[in-house]
C-alpha positions in Angstrom: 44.2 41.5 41.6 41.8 40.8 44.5 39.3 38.1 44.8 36.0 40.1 44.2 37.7 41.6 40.9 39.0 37.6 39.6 35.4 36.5 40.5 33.6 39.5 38.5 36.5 39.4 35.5 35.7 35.5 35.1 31.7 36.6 35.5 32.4 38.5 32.6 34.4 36.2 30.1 31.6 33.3 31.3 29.0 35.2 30.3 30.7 36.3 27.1 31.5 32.8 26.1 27.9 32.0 26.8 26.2 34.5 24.6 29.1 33.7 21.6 27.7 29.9 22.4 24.7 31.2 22.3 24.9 33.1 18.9 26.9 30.1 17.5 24.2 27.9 18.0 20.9 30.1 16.8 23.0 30.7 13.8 24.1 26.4 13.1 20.0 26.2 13.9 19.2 28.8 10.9 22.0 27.3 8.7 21.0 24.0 9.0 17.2 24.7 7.6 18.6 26.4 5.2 20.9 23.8 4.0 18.4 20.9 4.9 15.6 22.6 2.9 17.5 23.5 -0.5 18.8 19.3 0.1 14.8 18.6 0.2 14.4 21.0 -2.9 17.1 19.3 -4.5 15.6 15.6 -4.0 12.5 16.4 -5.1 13.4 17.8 -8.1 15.6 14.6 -8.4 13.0 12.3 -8.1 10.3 14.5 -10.2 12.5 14.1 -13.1 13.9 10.8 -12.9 10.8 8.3 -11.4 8.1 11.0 -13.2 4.9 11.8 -11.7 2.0 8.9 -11.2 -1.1 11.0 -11.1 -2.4 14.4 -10.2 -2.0 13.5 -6.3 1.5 13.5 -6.4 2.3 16.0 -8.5 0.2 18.2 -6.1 2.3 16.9 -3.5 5.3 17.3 -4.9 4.4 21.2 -5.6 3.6 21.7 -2.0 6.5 20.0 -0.9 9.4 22.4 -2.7 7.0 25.3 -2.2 7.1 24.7 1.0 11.2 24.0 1.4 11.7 27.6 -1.1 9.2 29.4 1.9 11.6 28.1 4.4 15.0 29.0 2.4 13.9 32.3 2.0 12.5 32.7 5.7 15.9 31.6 6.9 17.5 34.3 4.6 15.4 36.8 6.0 16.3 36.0 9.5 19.8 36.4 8.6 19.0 39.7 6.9 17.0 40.7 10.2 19.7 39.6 12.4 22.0 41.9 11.6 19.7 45.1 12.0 18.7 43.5 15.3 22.3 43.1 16.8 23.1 46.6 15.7 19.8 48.6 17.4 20.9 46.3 20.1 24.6 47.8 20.3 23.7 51.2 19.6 20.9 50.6 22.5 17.6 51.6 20.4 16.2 48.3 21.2 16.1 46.1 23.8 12.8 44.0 23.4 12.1 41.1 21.7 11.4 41.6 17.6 8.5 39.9 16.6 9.3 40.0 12.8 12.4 37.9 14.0 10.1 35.7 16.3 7.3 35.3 13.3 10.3 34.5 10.4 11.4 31.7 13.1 8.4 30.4 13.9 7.7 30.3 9.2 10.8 28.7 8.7 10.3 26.0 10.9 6.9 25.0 10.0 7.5 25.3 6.1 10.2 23.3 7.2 8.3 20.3 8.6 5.5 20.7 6.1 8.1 20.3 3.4 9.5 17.2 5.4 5.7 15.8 6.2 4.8 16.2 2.1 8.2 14.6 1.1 7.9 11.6 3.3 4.3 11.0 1.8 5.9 11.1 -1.7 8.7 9.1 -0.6 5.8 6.5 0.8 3.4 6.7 -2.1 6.8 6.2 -4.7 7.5 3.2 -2.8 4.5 1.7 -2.8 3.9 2.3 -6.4 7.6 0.8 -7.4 5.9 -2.2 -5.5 2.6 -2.6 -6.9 4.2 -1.9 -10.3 6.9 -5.0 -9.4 4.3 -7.1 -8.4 1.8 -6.8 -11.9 5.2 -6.7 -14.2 6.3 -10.4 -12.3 2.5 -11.8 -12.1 1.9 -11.2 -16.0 5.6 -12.4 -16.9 4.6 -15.8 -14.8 1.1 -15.9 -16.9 2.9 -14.9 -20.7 6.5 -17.3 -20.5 6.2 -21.1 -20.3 9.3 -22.6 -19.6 10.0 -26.0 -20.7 10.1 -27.3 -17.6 6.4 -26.1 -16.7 5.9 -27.8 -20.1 7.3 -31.4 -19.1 5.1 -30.9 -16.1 1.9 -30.5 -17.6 2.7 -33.1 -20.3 4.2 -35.7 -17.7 0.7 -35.5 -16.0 -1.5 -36.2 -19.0 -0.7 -39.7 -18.4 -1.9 -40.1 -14.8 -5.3 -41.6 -16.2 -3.4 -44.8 -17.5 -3.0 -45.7 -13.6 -6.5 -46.4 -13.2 -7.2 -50.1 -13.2 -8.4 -51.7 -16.8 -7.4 -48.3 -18.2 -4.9 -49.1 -20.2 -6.4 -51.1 -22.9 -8.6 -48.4 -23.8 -5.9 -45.8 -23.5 -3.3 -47.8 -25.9 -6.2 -48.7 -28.8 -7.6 -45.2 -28.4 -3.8 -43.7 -28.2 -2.9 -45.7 -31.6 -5.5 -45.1 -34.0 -3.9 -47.0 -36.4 -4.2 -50.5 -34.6 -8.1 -50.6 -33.8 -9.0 -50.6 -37.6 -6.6 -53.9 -38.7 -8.0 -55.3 -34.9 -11.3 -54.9 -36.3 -11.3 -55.9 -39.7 -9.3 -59.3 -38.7 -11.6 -59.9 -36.5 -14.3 -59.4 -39.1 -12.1 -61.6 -41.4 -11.7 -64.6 -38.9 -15.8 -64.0 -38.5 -16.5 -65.0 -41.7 
């Protein structure tokens, strides 16, 4: 084998290994959406019937978000479906431009892909955020309805405080023991007379 025929033979397997790459990774692109998007369909549905749906806004959301993951299954599926007619007019030599069917499938799965990914990150976002708020009211109005008794020594402990106050307590102790301030008086109304 000469030079100029080793050169040309690896030319050829080179370029053969590159379109196979080539293929290999179009295809991995396609089945990734596809598996990525029935995941997303699968999550929503997930959360739709376990958490429930908040208000009209998200259920919206939520309908947008798996229609838009089913458009972008079924966009992949069709590029598979197209593929395979493609590769064969291109064998048989009855094609050799571009298909734009192929080209506008590609460019439909993609976006219904991100759309789907944009809408499920705003439900992700807006479940959070209600799982917060919903947190926050459930620990504010337990703090308001249960006393403990230590919150109860507290306020009791304090109802004292005025007895500090100088001359304080000899009003405090006849007015705290009704029973006292009668008998004080009427002795002293006895010794009187």
């Amino acid at each position: 084998m000469t030079e100029d025929e080793e050169k040309q033979q690896k030319g050829i397997e080179y370029y053969s290994a590159s379109v196979g790459a080539w293929y290999a990774t179009a295809l991995e692109y396609d089945k990734s959406l596809l598996v990525l998007s029935a995941g997303g369909i699968g999550l929503l549905i997930t959360l739709l019937t376990t958490i429930g749906v908040s208000s009209v806004e998200s259920f919206i959301l939520y309908i947008f978000a798996i229609i838009s993951f089913i458009t972008c299954c079924f966009s992949v599926l069709a590029v598979f479906r197209f593929n395979k007619k493609y590769i064969e007019n291109l064998l048989s030599g009855k094609t050799s431009a571009r298909d734009p069917l192929l080209s506008t499938l590609d460019t439909a799965s993609l976006l219904s892909f991100g759309i789907g990914v944009l809408f499920a990150a705003i439900i992700g976002i807006a479940v959070a955020f209600h799982s917060l708020i919903h947190k926050e009211i459930k620990m504010s109005s337990n703090k308001d309805s249960v006393q403990t008794p230590q919150s109860r020594e507290l306020k009791k402990s304090f109802n004292g405080a005025n007895n500090l106050q100088p001359g304080a307590k000899k009003e405090s102790s006849e007015s705290s023991n009704p029973q006292k301030t009668p008998k004080t008086v009427k002795q002293s109304s006895q010794k009187k007379n």
